[in-house]
C-alpha positions in Angstrom: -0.6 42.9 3.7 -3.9 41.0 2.3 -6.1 40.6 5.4 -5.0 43.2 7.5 -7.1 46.2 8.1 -7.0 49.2 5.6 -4.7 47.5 3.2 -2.7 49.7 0.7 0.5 49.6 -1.2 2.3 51.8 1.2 2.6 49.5 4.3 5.3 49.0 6.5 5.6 45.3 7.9 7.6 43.8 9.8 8.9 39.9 8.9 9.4 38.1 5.9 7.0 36.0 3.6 4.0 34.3 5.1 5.4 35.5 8.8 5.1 39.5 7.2 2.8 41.5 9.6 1.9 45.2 8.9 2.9 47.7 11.5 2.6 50.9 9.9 -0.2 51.9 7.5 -0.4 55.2 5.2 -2.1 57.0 3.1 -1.7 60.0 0.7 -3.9 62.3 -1.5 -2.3 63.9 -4.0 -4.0 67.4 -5.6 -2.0 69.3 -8.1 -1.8 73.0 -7.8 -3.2 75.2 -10.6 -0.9 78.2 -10.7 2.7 77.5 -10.8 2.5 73.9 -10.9 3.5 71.6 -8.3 1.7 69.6 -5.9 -0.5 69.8 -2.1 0.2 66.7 -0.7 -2.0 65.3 2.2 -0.5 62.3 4.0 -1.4 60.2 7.2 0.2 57.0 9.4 -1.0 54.8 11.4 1.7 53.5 13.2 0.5 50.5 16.1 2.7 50.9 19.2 0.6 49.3 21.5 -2.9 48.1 21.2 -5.5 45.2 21.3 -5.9 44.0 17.5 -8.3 41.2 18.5 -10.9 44.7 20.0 -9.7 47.0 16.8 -10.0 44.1 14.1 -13.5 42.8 15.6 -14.6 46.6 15.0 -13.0 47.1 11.7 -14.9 43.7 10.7 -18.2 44.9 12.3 -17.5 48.4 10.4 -16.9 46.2 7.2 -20.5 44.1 8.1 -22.5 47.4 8.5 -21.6 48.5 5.0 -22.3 45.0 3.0 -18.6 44.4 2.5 -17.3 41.2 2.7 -14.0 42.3 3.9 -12.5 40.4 6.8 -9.6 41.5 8.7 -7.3 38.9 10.8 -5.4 39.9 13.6 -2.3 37.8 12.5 -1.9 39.5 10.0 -1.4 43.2 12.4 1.6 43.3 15.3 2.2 46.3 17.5 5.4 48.0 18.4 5.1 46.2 21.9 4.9 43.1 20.9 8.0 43.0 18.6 9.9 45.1 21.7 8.4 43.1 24.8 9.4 44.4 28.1 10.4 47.5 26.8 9.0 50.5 29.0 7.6 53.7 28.3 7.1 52.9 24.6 5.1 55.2 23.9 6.2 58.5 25.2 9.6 56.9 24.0 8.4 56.7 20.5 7.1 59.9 20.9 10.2 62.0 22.0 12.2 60.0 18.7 10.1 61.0 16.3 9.9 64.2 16.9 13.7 64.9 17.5 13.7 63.0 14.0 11.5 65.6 12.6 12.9 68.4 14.2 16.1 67.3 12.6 14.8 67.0 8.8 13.6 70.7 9.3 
């Protein structure tokens, strides 16, 4: 999603086209064992429930200043979980008590 904050390959947006917005972002570090072959995977999400983009993308920009990068995030191009679900109540410990059942479940 080219302008949204931390933009990789492997995020999740919701929408279509120009209306895309990212909602998920992740990351993963790869490091290949030495005996035995195989792999150690490290791998992180950021998932937005419910937050204030405008705050977290003037800080990611201000970040972006303080190192000499040119990088500029827009907020439009970022939506939360709360925003696509409006009115929707106890997102988060909602979201919470799914995801891990879901994990439990893949165990």
């Amino acid at each position: 999603m080219s302008g949204s904050f931390c933009d990789g390959r492997y995020n999740l947006a919701c929408g279509e086209g120009a209306e895309a917005r990212k909602i998920v972002g992740t990351a993963q570090y790869w490091r290949p064992l030495a005996a035995g072959g195989g792999h150690v995977v490290l791998a992180h999400a950021v998932i937005l429930i419910d937050a204030d983009l405008s705050a977290a993308h003037q800080a990611a920009n201000a970040f972006e200043a303080q190192l000499g990068s040119e990088r500029v995030y827009c907020a439009d191009k970022t939506v939360t979980l709360a925003q696509l679900l409006p009115g929707e109540r106890h997102l988060l410990p909602r979201f919470s008590e799914t995801l891990a059942q879901e994990l439990d479940a893949a165990r």
